[in-house]
Each structure stands twice: as C-alpha cells, then as structure tokens.
Backbone as numpy.savetxt, mean C-alpha at the origin, in Angstrom:
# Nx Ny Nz CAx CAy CAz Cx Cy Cz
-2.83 17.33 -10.35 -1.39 17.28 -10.47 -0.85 16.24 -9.50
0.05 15.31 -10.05 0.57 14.31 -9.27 1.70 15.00 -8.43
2.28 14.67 -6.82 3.13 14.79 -6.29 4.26 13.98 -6.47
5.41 13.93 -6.29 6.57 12.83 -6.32 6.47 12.55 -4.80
7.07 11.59 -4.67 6.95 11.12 -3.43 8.41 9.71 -3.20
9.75 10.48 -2.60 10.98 9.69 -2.56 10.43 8.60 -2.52
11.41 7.72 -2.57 11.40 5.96 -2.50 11.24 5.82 -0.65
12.28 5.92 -0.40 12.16 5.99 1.31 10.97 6.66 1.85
10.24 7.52 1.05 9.59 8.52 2.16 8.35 7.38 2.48
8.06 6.65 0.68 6.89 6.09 0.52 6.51 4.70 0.91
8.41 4.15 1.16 8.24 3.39 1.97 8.00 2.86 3.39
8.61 4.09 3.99 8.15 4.52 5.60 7.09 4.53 5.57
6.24 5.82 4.77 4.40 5.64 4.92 3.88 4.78 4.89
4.23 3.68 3.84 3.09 2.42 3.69 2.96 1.38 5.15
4.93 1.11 5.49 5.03 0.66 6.53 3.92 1.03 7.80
4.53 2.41 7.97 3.96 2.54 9.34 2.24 2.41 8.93
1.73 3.14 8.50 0.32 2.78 8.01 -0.57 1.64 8.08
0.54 0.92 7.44 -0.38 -0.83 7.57 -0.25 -1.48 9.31
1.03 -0.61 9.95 0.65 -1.40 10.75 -0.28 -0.85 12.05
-0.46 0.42 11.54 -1.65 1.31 12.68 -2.80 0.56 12.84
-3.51 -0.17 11.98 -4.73 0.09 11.38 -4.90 -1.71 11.68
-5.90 -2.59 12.55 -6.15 -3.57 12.13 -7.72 -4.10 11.27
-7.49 -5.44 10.85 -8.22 -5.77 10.32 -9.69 -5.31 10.47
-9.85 -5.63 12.06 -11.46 -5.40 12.30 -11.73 -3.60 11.88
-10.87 -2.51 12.36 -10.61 -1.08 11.90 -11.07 -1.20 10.34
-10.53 -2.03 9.53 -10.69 -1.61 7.72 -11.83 -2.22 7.74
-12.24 -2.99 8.41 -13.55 -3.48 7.79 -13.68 -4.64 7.11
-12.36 -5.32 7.30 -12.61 -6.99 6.73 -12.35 -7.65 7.50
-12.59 -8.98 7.20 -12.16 -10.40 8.12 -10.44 -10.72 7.78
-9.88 -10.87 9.17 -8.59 -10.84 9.30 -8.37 -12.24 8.64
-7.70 -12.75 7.72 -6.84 -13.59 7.38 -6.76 -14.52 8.36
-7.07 -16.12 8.04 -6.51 -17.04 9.53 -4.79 -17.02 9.84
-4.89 -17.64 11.22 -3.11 -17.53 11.20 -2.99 -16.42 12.66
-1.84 -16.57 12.99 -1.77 -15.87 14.06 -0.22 -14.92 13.12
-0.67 -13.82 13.67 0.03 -12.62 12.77 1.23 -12.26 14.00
2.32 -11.76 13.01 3.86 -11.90 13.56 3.94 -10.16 13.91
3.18 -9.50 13.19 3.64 -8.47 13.74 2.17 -7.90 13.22
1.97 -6.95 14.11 0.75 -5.60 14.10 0.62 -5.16 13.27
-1.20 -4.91 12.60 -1.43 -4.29 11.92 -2.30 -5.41 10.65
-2.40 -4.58 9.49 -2.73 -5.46 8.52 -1.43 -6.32 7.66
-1.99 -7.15 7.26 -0.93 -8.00 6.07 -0.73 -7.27 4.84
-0.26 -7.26 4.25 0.30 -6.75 2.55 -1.01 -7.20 2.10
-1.06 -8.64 2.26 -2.38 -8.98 0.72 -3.81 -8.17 1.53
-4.34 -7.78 2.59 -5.45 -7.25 3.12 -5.09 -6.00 2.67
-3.85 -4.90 2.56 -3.43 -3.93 2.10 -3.98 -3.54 0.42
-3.86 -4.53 0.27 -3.50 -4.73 -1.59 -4.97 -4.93 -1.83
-5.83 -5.82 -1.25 -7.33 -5.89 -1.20 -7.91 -4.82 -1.51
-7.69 -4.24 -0.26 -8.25 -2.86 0.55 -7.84 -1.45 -0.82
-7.23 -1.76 -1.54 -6.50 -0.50 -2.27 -7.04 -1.04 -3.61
-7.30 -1.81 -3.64 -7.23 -2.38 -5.05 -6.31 -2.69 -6.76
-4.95 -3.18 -5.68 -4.21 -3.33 -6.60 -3.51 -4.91 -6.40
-2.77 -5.28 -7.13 -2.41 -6.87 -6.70 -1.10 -6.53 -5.02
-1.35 -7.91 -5.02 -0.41 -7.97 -3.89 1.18 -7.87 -4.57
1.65 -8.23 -5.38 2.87 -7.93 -6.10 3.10 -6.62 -6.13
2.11 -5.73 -6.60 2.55 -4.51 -6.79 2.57 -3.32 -5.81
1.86 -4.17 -4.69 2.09 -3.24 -3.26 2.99 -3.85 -2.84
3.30 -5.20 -2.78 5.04 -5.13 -2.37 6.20 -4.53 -2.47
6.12 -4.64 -4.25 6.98 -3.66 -4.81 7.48 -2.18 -4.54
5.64 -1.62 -4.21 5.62 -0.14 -3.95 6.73 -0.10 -2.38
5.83 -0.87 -1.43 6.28 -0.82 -0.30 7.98 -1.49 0.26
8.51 -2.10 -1.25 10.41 -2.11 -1.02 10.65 -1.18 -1.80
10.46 -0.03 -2.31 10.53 0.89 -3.30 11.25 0.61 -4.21
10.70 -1.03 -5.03 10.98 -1.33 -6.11 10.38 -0.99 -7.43
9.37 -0.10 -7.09 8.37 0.43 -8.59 8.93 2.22 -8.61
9.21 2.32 -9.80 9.52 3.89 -9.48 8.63 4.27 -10.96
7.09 3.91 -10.55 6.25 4.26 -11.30 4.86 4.50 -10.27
5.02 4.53 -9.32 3.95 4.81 -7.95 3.72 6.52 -8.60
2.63 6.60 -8.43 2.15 8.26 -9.03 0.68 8.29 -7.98
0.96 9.70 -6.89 -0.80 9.74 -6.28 -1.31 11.01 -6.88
-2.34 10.53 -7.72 -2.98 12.10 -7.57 -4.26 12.14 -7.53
-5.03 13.07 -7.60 -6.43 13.14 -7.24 -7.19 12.23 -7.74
-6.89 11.61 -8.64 -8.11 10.80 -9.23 -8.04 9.44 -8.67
-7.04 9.39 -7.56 -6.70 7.79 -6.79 -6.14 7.15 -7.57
-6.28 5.66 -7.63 -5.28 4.81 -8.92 -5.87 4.97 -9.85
-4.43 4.72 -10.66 -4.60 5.10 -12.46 -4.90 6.32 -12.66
-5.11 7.39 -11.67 -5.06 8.64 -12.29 -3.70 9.18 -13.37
-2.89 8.47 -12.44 -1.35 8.37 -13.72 -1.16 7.55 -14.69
0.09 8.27 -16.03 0.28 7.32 -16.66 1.56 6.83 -16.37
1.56 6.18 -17.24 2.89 5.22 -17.20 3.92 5.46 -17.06
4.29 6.80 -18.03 5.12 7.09 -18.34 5.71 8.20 -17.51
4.92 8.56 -16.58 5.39 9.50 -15.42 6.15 8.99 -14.31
C-alpha cells in the first residue's frame, strides 16, 4: 500500500537528506567542481535512485504530484495514483 506524502513534507525530506549524506558516504565519485553547498548534488541523487535528474527536481520543488512510495521502490505505482 502506497502512503501519501504532502508536497512540503517531501520536499523538506529530499532536501535535508541529500544534504546529510556525501559523495564518498553513497559510494560514488563526487562530480568535479567545488560544491556550493553540503551534501550530494541532484544529478548524484537522481543516479543513486535511479530516476532522471528532471524528475528528482521536480519531485524535490514539489512539482510532480505523481511521486507514489511503496514497497516495491520505484514504479511500484501507477500513474494514475
């Protein structure tokens, strides 16, 4: 069974989340560049999850109001939920 999960709530989570956690922590090679703020980048996020970087943006301005988590990880939902 999928949970709902507000726009704000899911955007706070992703925020704070990505920025707990660095590169060497997930287990990849950090992106060159000297990073502006802590944590991982969106596209190492989006890597790491396996979805495009567009659509974790989206998730993370709570511009998709088609984000669904449920047990089966992604794509356990459909569309239309």
């Amino acid at each position: 069974m999928s949970e709902y999960v507000p726009e704000t709530d899911l955007r706070e989570f992703l925020r704070t989340r990505r920025a707990r956690i660095t590169p060497e922590q997930a287990g990849i090679s950090p992106h060159p560049g000297v990073r502006r703020v802590p944590g991982l980048r969106r596209e190492e996020v989006a890597q790491l999850a396996g979805v495009s970087v567009d659509y974790y943006v989206r998730l993370e301005r709570g511009r998709s109001t088609s984000a669904c988590f449920g047990p089966g990880g992604s794509g356990s939902c459909t569309a239309t939920q």
